[in-house]
N, C-alpha and C positions, 0 to 999 in steps of 0.2 A: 651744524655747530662747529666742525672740524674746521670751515673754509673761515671762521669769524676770530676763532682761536690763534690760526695761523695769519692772519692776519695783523689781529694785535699784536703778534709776539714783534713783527713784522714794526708797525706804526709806533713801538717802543725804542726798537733800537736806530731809526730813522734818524733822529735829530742826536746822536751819539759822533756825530762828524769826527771830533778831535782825537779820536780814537783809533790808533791802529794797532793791529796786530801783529801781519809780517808783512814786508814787503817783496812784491815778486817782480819780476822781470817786464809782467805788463801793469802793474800800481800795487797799490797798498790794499792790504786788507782790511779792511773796518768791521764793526760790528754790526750794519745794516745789511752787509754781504752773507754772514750769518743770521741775519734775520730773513733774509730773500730765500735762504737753503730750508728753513726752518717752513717758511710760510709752504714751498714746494712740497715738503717731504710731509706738513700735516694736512693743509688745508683739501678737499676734494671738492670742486665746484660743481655746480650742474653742468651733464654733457653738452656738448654744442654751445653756449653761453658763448665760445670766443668770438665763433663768428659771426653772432647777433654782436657782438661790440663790435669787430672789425667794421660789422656794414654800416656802422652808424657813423662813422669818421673812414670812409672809405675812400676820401677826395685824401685826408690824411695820410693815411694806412701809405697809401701810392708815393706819397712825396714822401715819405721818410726812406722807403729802400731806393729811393731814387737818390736821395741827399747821402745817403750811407757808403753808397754804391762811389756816387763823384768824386765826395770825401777822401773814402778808404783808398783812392786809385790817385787824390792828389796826393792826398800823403806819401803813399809808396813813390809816385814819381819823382819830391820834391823835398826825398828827407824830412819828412815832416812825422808823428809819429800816430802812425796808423792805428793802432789798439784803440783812437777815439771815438773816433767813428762805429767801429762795431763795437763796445763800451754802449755809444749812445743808442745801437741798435737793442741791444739785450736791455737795456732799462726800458724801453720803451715796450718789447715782451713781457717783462715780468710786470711794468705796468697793465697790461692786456689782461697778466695772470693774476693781478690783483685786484681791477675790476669784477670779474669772473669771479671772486672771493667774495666780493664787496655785493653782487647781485644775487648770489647763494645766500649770503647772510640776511641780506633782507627780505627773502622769501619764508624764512623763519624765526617764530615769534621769540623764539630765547636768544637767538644768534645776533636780531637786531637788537635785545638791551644788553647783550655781553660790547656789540659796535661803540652803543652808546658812553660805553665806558670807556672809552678811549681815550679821551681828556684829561681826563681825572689820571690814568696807567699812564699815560705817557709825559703828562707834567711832571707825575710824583716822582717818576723814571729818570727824567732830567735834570729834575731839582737835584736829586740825592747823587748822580751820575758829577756834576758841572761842580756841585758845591765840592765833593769832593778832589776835582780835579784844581778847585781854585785853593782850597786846601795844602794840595800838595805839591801846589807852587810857588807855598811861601807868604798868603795874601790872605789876609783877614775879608772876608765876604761883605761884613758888617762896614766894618772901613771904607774898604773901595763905591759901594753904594751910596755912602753917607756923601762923600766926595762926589762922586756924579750927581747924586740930587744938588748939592750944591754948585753946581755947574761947570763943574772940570770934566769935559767930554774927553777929553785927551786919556784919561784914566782908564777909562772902559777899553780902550780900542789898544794902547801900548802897554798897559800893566795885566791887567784882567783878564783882556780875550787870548793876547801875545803868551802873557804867562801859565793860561790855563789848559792851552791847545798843546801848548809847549810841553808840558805835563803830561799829556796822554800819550807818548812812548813815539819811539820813531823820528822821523824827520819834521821839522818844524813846520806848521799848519800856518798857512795865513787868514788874518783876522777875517776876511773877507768869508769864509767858511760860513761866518757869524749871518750870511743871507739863507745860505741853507738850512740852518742847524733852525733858527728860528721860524725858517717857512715851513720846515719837520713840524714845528708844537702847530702853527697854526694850520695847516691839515687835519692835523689831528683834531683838532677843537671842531673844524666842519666839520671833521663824520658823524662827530655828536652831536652835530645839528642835525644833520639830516636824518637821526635817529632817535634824537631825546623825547621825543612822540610815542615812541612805543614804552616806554618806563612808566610803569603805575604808580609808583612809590615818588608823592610829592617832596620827600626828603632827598630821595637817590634823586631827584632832576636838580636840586635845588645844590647838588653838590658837584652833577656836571657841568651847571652853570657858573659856581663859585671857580670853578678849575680853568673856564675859558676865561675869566675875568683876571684868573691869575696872568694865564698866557698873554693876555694883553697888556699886562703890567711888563711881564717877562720881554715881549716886543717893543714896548717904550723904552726901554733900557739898551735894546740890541743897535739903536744906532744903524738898522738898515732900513733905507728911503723905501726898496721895492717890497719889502715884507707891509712895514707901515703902510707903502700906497696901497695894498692888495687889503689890507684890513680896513683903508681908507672906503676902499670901491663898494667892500661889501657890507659896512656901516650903511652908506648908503641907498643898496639894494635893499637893504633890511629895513630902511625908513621908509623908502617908496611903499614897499608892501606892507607898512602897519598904517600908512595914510591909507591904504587901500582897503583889504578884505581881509589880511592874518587876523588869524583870533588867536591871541598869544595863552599859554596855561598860566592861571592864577599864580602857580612858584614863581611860575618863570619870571611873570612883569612883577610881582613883589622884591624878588632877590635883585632883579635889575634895575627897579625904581631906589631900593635901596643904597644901589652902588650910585647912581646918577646923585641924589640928593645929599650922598657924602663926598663925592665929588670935591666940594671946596677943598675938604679939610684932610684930602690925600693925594689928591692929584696936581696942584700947583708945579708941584718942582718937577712931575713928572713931563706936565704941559711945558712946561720952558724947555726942558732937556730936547724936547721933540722938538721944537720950537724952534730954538737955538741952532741944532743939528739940520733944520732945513735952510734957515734963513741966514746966517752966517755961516755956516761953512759953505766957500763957493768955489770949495779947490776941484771937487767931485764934477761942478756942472762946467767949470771951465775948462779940467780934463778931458770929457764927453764931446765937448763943442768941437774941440782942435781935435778928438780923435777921428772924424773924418778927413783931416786931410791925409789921410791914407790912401782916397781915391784920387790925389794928385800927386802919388807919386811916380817916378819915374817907369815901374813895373806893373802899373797898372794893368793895362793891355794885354800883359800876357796871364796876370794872373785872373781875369776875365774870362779869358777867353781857354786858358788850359791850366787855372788853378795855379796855387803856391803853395809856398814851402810854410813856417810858422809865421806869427804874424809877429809885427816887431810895434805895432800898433791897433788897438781893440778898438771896433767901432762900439762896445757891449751891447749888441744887439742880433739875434741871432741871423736873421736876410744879412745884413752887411755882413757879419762874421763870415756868412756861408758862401759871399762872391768872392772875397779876398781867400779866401782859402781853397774852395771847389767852382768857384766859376761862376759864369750866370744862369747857366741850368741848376745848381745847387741854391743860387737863392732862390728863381722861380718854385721851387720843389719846399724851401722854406715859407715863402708866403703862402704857397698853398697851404700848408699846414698853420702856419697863423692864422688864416681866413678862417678857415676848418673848425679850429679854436675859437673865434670868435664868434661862431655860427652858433655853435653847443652853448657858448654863454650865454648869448640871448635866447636861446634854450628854457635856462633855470631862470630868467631873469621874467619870464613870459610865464613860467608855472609862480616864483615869487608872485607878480602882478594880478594871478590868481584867486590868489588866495593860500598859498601852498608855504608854509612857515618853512618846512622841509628843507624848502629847493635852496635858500638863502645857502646852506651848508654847500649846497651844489654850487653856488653861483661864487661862491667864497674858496672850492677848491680847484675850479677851474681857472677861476682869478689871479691868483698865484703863480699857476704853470704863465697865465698870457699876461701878467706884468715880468715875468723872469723871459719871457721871447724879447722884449723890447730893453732889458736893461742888464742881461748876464752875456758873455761876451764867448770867444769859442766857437760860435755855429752851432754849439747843441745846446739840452737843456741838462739839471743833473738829475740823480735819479728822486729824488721825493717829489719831483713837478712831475714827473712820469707818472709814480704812482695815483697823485692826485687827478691827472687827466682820467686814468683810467676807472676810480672807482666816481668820478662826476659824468662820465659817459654810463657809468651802469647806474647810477642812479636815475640816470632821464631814462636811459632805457625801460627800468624797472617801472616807473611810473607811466610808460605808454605801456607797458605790456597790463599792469594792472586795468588802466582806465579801458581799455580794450576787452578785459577778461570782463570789469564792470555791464560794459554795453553789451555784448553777450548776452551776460544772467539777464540783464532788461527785457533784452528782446524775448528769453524764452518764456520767461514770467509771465510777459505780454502775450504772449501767444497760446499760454495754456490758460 
């Protein structure tokens, strides 16, 4: 119960981004860095746990201290600032340490419906968290909404996101946070997928569910393409396996048939905003386009072949990020780890196809981390895709160790 505890406190303060506390010599403090202390100093996982996740992403495991290693030594060589690279390492442990949370909690029957509750704790967390911060920026909440349903996108991203972040103390936060801050709630909303099965109480599911529904209202608003395409993916997955074998719970397809058939009469202005923000704005995709000619320019060659200094153009993807910055041992060491990723996806995507309602959550938090490889820029990823990789590797984990402990019991059944 300790490891599920620390966890949540953990998956609460996650999407708290605009948030700082002090800043030090190598970044700022947030509140998810006290949630990372918090989940350490309570949670106790099963022993050995790490190194059953390390072997399960062990083509992984390899390329990240490989990519760490190029990084940490371009930087130092090229004035570049090295605290990133080991940064991107330690998230990517306490991801390790938050799986190992994630696989403890679901070996136990009270710890998986405290998981379950996730959604519900960490919307409420942010709702009351964001409202206030927009609050204290001078912006009527109600207002600002009102104007983006009406189709002023410009609102949300210079008034709202600008003025809210701006608020949480410190040096000024760019809107672009608004991918992580939102791929924070939508995390959270998988874990309670992958655990809203163990909740007896058809009320308490029907209320993890209203809480993901919110989050998805909450994402239409957020004006980020990779958050939306990752909720896009797993919509999706989620349809393949109800064409399939899921057997969904009575709340569950009520609550959700619900929201489907009122649909008309809430979601309009929501669909154009989304709409709109894909199809007319095309400053984003024609930004992306020209960000590769980064590999025409003059310095290419050497930053190839022994890395460079910052980058003064983002390809947003992590392999190119990680040539122009460490090399092309650094990106090979990135696509391995893409691969790696996208091996585990089809993973949950294969337990979905199943029959396994579960794994969607699964297939939905690994989604995330590998739409944020292809579209966040840097070479690394930030820490909520970490923790996500890590608690979607213990989740498949969990589910071969069961189906394994199942065949087991078969056999000895059979045998006596």
């Amino acid at each position: 119960m300790r490891s599920a505890a620390g966890l949540l406190v953990l998956l609460c303060t996650m999407p708290l981004l605009w948030q700082q506390l002090a800043a030090t010599p190598v970044g700022s403090i947030r509140y998810f860095h006290l949630g990372a202390l918090a989940m350490l100093a309570i949670a106790r996982p099963i022993q050995g746990i790490y190194f059953a996740l390390w072997g399960r992403i062990l083509p992984a495991a390899v390329a990240v201290v490989v990519h760490t290693i190029l990084m940490t030594l371009s930087a130092m060589a090229w004035a570049g600032y090295w605290p990133d690279p080991i940064q991107n390492a330690l998230y990517a442990l306490l991801g390790i340490f938050a799986g190992a949370c994630f696989f403890t909690a679901l070996t136990e029957a009270p710890a998986r419906r405290l998981m379950a509750m996730a959604s519900p704790a960490v919307t409420t967390t942010f709702v009351l968290a964001f409202g206030q911060a927009i609050i204290a920026a001078g912006l009527n909440p109600i207002s600002v909404y009102r104007a983006a349903l009406a189709g002023d996108r410009q609102i949300l991203l210079f008034a709202l996101y600008r003025g809210a972040f701006s608020s949480g103390g410190g040096e000024e936060v760019l809107s672009m946070t608004r991918h992580e801050m939102y791929g924070a709630l939508f995390i959270a909303a998988c874990v309670s997928g992958m655990t809203i099965w163990s909740l007896r109480s058809a009320l308490t599911r029907a209320v993890v569910v209203a809480s993901q529904l919110i989050t998805l209202a909450l994402i239409a608003t957020s004006l980020s393409r990779s958050v939306m395409i990752a909720v896009a993916i797993t919509g999706m997955v989620a349809a393949a396996g109800l064409l399939g074998r899921i057997k969904v719970p009575i709340a569950v397809a009520a609550l959700a048939g619900v929201a489907v058939l009122a649909f008309p009469l809430y979601a309009p202005a929501l669909q154009q905003l989304v709409l709109d923000h894909f199809l007319d704005d095309t400053t984003s995709y024609e930004g992306r386009a020209g960000s590769w000619s980064a590999f025409s320019q003059p310095d290419i060659w050497n930053r190839l072949f022994f890395g460079g200094g910052p980058l003064t153009i983002s390809t947003h993807t992590m392999v190119g990020d990680a040539a122009l910055r460490g090399g092309l041992l650094a990106a090979v060491a990135a696509v391995v780890f893409c691969l790696t990723l996208i091996r585990r996806w089809f993973s949950a995507l294969g337990l979905v196809m199943a029959g396994d309602s579960a794994a969607i959550g699964c297939a939905g938090a690994l989604g995330i981390a590998l739409v944020r490889c292809f579209t966040s820029g840097g070479g690394f990823l930030a820490f909520a895709q970490w923790q996500a990789i890590g608690m979607g590797i213990a989740f498949l984990l969990w589910r071969e160790t069961s189906r394994r402990q199942s065949a087991i019991q078969t056999q000895v059944g059979a045998a006596e």
